[in-house]
N, C-alpha and C positions, 0 to 999 in steps of 0.2 A: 832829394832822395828819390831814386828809382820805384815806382808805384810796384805794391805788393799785385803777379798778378792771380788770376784765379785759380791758379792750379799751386799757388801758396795754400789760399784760404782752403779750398778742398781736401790739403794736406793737412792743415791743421785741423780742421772738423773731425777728420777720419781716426788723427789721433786722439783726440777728446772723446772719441765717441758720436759724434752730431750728426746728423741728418743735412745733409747740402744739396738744394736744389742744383743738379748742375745746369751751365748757360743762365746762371742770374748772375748778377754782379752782387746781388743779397743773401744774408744767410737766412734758413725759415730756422724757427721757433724750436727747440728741444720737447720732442714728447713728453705727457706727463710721467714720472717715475712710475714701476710697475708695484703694486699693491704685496706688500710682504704674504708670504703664504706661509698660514699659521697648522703647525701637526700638534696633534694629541699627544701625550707620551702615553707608556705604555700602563694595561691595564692587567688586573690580577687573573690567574688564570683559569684556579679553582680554588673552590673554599669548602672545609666539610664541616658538617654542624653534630654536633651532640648535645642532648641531655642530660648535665653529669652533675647534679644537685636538685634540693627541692624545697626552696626559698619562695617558688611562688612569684619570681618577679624575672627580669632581664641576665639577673649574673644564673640564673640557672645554665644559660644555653652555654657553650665551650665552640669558639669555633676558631677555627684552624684555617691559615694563608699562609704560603709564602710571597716574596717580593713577586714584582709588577715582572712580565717575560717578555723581551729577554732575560732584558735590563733597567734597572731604575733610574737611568738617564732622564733629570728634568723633574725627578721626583719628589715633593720634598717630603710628604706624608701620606696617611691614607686614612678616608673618613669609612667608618662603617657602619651602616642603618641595617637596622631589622625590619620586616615590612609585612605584614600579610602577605601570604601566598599571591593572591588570588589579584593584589595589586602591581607586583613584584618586576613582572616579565612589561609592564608600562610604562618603567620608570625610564627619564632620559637622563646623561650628565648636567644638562641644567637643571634637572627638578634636584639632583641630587646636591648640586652646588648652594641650592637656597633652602635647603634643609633648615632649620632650627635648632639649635645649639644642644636643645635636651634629646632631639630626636637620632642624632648622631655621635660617635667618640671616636679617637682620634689614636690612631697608631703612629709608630712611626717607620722611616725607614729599615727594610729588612721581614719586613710583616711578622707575621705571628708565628711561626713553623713547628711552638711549643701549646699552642693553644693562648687563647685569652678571652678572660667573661667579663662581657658590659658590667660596666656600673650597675647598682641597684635598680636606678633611679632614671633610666633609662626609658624612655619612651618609643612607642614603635614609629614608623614613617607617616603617619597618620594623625601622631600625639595624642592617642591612646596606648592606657597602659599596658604593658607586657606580661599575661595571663598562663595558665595553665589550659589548654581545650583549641587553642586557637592553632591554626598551623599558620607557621611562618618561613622566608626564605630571608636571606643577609646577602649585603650587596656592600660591594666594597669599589670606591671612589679613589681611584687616586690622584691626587691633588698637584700639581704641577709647582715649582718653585719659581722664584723673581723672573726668571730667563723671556725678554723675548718670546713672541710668537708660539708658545705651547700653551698647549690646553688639555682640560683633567680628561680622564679614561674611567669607564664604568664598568665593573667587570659583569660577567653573565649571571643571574641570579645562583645560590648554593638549592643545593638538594633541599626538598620541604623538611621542618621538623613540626613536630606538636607538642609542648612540653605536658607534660601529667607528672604525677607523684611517681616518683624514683625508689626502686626496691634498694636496698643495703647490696651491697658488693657480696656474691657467694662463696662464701670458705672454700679450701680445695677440700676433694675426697676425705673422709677420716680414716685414719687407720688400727682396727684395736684387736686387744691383745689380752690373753688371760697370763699376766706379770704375777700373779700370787698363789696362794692357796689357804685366802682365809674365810674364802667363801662367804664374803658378802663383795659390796661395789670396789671395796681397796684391789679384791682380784684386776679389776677391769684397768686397762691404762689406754688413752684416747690421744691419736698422734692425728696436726691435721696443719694445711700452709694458711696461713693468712691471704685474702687474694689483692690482686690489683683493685684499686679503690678502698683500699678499707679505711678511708675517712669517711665513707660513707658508714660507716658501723658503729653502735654506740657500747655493744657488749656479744659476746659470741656465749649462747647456750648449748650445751653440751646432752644432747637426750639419748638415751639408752632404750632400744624397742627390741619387744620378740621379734624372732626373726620376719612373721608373718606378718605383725602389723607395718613394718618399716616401710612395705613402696606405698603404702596410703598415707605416709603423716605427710601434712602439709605445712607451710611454715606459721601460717596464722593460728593452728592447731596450739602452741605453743602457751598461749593464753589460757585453754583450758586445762591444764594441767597441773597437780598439786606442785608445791615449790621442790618437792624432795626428789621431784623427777628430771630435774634438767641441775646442768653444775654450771653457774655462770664463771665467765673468762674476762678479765677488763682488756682490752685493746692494749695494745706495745709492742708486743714482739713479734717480728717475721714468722715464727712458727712456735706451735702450742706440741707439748709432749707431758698430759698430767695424767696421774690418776683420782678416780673417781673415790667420794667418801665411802666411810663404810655403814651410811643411811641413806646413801645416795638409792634411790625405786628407780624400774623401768616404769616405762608411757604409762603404762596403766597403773599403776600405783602398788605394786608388788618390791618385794625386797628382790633382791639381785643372788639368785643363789644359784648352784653348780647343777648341770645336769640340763641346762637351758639353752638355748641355741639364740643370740644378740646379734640387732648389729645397731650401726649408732649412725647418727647426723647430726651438725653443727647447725644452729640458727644463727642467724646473722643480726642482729638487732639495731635495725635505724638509729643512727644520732639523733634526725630532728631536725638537721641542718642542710647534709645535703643528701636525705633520703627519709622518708616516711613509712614506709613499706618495709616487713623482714621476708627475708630471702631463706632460705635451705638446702643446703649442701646437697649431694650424691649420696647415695646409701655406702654406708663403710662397708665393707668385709665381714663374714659370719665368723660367730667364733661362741661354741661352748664350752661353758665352766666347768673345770674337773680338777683333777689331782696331777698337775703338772712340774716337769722339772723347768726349776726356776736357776736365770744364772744371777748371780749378785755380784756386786763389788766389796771386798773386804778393805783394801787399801788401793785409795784413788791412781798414788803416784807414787812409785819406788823405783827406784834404779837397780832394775836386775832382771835382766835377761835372759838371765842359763837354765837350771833343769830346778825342781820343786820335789823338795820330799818335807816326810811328815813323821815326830820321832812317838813313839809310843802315848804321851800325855798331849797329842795333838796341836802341841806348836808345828809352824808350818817354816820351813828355811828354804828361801832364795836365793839362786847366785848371780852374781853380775859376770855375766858373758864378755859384755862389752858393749860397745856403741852400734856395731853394725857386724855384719858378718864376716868383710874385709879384716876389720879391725879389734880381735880378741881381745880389748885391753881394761876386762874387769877384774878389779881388785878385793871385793869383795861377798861376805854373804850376810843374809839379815834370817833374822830370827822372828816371826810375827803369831801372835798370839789367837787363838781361835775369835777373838774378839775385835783384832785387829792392831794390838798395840804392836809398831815395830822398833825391834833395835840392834845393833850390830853382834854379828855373829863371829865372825875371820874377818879378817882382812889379810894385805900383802903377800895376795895371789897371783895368778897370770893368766887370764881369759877362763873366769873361775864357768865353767858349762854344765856334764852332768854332775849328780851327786846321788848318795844311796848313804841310809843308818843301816847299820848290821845288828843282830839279834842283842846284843850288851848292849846297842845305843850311841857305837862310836861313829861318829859322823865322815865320811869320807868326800872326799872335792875332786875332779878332772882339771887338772890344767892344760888349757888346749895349746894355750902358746908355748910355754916352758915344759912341754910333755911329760908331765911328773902327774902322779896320784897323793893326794895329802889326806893322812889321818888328824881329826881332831878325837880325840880318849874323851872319855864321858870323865876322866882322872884331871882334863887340862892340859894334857900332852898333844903336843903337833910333832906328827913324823911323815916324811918321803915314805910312804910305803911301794912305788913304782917309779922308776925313773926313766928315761930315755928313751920315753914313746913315740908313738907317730900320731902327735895332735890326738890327745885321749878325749874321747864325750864321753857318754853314758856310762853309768856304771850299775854292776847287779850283784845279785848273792845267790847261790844256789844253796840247797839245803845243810849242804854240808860247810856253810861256811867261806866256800871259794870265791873270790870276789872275780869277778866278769868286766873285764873294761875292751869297751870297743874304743878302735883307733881310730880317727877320720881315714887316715894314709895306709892303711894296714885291716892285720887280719883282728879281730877278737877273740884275749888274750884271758885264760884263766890261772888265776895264781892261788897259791896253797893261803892257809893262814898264818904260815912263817912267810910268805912274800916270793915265794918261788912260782914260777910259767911251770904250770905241771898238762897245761894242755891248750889249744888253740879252735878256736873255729872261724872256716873262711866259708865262702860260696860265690857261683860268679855273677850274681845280682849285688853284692856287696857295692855300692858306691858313698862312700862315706857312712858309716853305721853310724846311726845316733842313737835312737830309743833302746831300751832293752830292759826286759822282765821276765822274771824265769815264774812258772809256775808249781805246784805242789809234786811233781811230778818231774822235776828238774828239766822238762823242756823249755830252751832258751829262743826267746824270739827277737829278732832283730830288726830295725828300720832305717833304711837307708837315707840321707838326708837330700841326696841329689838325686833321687830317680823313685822312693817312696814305693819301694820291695818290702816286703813284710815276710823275713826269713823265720822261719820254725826248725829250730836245731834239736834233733833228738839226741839222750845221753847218750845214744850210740857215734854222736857225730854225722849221722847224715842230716841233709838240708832238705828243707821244699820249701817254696813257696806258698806262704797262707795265704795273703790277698798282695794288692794293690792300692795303696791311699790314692784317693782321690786329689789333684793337684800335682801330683808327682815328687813333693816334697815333705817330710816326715819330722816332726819336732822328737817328744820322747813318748815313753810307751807306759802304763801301770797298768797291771793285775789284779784284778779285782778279788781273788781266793775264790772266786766262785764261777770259771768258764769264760771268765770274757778279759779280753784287753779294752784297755780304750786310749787312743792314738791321737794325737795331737797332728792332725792334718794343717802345715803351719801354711802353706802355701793358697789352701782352698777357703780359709777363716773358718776352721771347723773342727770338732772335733766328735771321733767315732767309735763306737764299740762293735767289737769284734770279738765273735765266735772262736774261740781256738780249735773248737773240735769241727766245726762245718767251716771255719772262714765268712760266715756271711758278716757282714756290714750294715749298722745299723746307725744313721745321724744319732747326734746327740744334742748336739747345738751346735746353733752356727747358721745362718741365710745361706751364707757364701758371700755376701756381699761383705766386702773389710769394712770396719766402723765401730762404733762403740757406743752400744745400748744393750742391756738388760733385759730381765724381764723373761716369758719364757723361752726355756731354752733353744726350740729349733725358731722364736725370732729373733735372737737376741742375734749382736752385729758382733763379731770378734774383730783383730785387726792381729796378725801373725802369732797364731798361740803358739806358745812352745814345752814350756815345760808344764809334766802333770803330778801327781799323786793323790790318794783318797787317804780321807779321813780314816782314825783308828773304826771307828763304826759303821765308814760306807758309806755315809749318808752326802758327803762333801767330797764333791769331784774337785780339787783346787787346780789353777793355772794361772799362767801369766801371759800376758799380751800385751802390745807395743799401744802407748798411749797415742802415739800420730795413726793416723788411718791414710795415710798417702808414703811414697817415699820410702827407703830400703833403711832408713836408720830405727834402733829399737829400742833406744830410749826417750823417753823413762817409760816405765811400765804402770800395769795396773796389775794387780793382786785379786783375784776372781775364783768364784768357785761355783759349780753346778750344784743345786739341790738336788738330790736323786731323792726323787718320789717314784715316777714310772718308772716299768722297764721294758717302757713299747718304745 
């Protein structure tokens, strides 16, 4: 065989990779292989620390990581020590690799993004134990998995912390309210949030202070105090809305009576566990006790939405409108007893709306959808006393008997007491009339339901303008027999009394804000009032409003009424 020559061997070396002397007939030696070069993986970036308990040991501290940045490539876990400060900025990834087992715990992939508290039993970097007094920083390791050539990352120490005794989580703001008039603490009602952390709370106290003690109470003050001066709360639910006993003293130990100017704070009462310390709300809101109108609930939940009258022995009858204002489709009315008992009045109506008793007691109904007027007889007799309306609401009486039906689509129509149109009244603010009340004086006033015009129709037939409801949308209307209307403002959650002979307007209840809470009347939350009437005696503004507090639909309802006490 023909000898390999050197520009074979060279050729092959070059393709192996080899090192060829050239001009030897010899190959040299292969260099040593070159030494793997070993990376870290990656290390955490930042970590924040809290002290959010007061155990006294390691699980006090909360601290918060996410994974290693970019990426956890190579990562398999992460070790995290806590260290005295002061040691902290020293440490290298090997001191941290040979930690000791109690001095370090052990996260894993993903880190901590929600928080997480050492064990008890945790010891610091030093293996001493983890105190109250001492500032410390946390150092997070991240520990590399089987792979080849990686090695751990130490991230930068966290901000210092110092743990100490931890106050109770602070209640939100209180908010309170003169809800009565029996003039002792049951007046008082105390609205307030539970705040973020209330594990740390073992009991919320309730303290009532003159108005001028309140910026000086402190929460440790709480101790000195007779027991009849604070109303304890046990912990559960997201927000507190009670009222006070009626032996419930303010700070100083006084009874709680009218003519006094309060305001109130919540104390927050440590567990024990993860707080020792009580904490004290923000000063509530001033508020003194007097003779206030109160609104109340009579019946929680009833299905009726249309107009409220009230027949001479102070039963109260509601109609069912319907579901929503689209959709006229109530069929009936209820019958509810100044105490609250309800029970069926009519049925197998048609979008049953306003309604009005006449001087005998016969009960009369609008049907909005089927535009008829329905008598019920104090005899038992149902009759069509009007038929072929345009969408009837409201209905009235004037003195002589003439029943008043305003039309949504039309003018308002007066009919004889044989049932005859013996006269009309229109105006050009008329958009949808709803309300309507005539008073001693046979001036008839009207409310518009789309635009909340408040027409004043004298017997002569001309119009003006009384006022404007607030919201631009108007429920119904009642006469008090003494100068005033008061107006079911449905759109504004409120309802108002008005001056017939000046027009002025005066809140009666209502925030404005839609919702549903009691108590007195200009705090109390309504949610779309619509229909009104008063008591035989005055004393009971009754209405009805929509039990959801969101939303255009307005069932089911609630059965309410204003105490009229004042008449500011």
């Amino acid at each position: 065989m023909k000898p390999r020559s050197k520009n074979f061997f060279f050729l092959m070396a070059s393709q192996l990779g080899l090192v060829v002397a050239c001009g030897s007939d010899t190959m040299d030696p292969p260099p040593p292989p070159s030494p793997v070069e070993e990376t870290a993986v990656n290390a955490i970036a930042s970590i924040t620390v809290s002290d959010d308990s007061d155990r006294g040991n390691a699980s006090d501290v909360t601290i918060t990581f996410g994974h290693a940045a970019p990426d956890e490539t190579g990562v398999k876990e992460y070790w995290v020590a806590i260290l005295p400060a002061v040691e902290a900025a020293g440490v290298l990834p090997s001191d941290a690799n040979s930690l000791p087992g109690d001095r370090f715990f052990v996260v894993g992939r993903g880190g901590a993004p929600d928080g997480v508290n050492p064990p008890e039993g945790l010891r610091d970097g030093l293996g001493d134990a983890i105190v109250d007094g001492v500032e410390y920083r946390v150092l997070v390791l991240s520990v590399p998995d089987s792979t080849a050539g990686t090695l751990s990352a130490l991230s930068a120490p966290s901000p210092s912390i110092t743990l100490g005794p931890a106050e109770a989580a602070v209640a939100g703001t209180p908010l309170i309210d003169d809800a009565d008039n029996l003039q002792n603490g049951r007046d008082v009602t105390v609205s307030f949030d539970v705040p973020v952390g209330a594990i740390t709370v073992g009991e919320y106290r309730i303290v009532l202070l003159k108005e001028a003690a309140a910026p000086l109470f402190a929460a440790e003050d709480l101790g000195s105090l007779a027991p009849s001066s604070s109303l304890g709360l046990a912990v559960g639910p997201a927000s507190f809305s009670v009222t006070l006993d009626a032996t419930t003293t303010d700070s100083d130990g006084d009874p709680i009576a009218e003519g006094i100017a309060y305001k109130a704070v919540v104390v927050s009462v440590p567990d024990g566990v993860f707080a020792s310390l009580p904490s004290v709300s923000s000063v509530s809101n001033t508020v003194t006790l007097g003779a206030n109108n109160i609104v109340r609930t009579l019946v929680a939940s009833i299905g009726a939405s249309g107009g409220v009258a009230v027949d001479s022995a102070g039963d109260i009858f509601v109609s069912d409108y319907g579901t929503a204002a689209p959709s006229p489709n109530g069929t009936q009315v209820f019958r509810v007893t100044p105490t609250g008992t309800v029970s069926e009045f009519a049925n197998g109506l048609s979008g049953a709306s306003g309604n009005e008793i006449d001087a005998a007691g016969n009960f009369y109904q609008s049907n909005i959808a089927s535009g008829v007027v329905t008598r019920f007889g104090v005899d038992g007799s149902r009759t069509d006393v009007a038929t072929g309306l345009t969408s009837p609401t409201g209905l009235g009486f004037d003195s002589s008997g003439n029943l008043l039906i305003n039309q949504c689509g039309g003018a308002t129509l007066r009919l004889d007491p044989a049932g005859q149109t013996i006269g009309t009244i229109s105006s050009p603010a008329f958009n949808c009339p709803n309300g309507i009340a005539v008073d001693e004086s046979d001036n008839v006033y009207i409310c518009s339901f789309n635009n909340g015009s408040l027409i004043k129709a004298a017997p002569d037939g001309t119009t003006s303008t009384l006022a404007s409801i607030p919201g631009g949308v108007c429920g119904h209307l009642v006469y008090d027999g003494n100068g005033s209307l008061y107006v079911a403002a449905y759109s504004a959650q409120q309802i108002y009394r008005i001056s017939v002979g000046t027009g002025i307007t005066t809140l009666i209840a209502g925030t404005g804000t839609r919702g549903q809470r009691d108590g007195s009347a200009v705090n109390a939350e309504l949610s779309l009032p619509n229909g009104l009437a008063l008591s035989p005696d005055g004393t009971r503004l009754y209405f009805n409003d929509s039990v959801s507090t969101t939303g255009t639909t307005v069932k089911p309802n609630s059965l309410k009424y204003v105490e009229l006490v004042s008449k500011n």
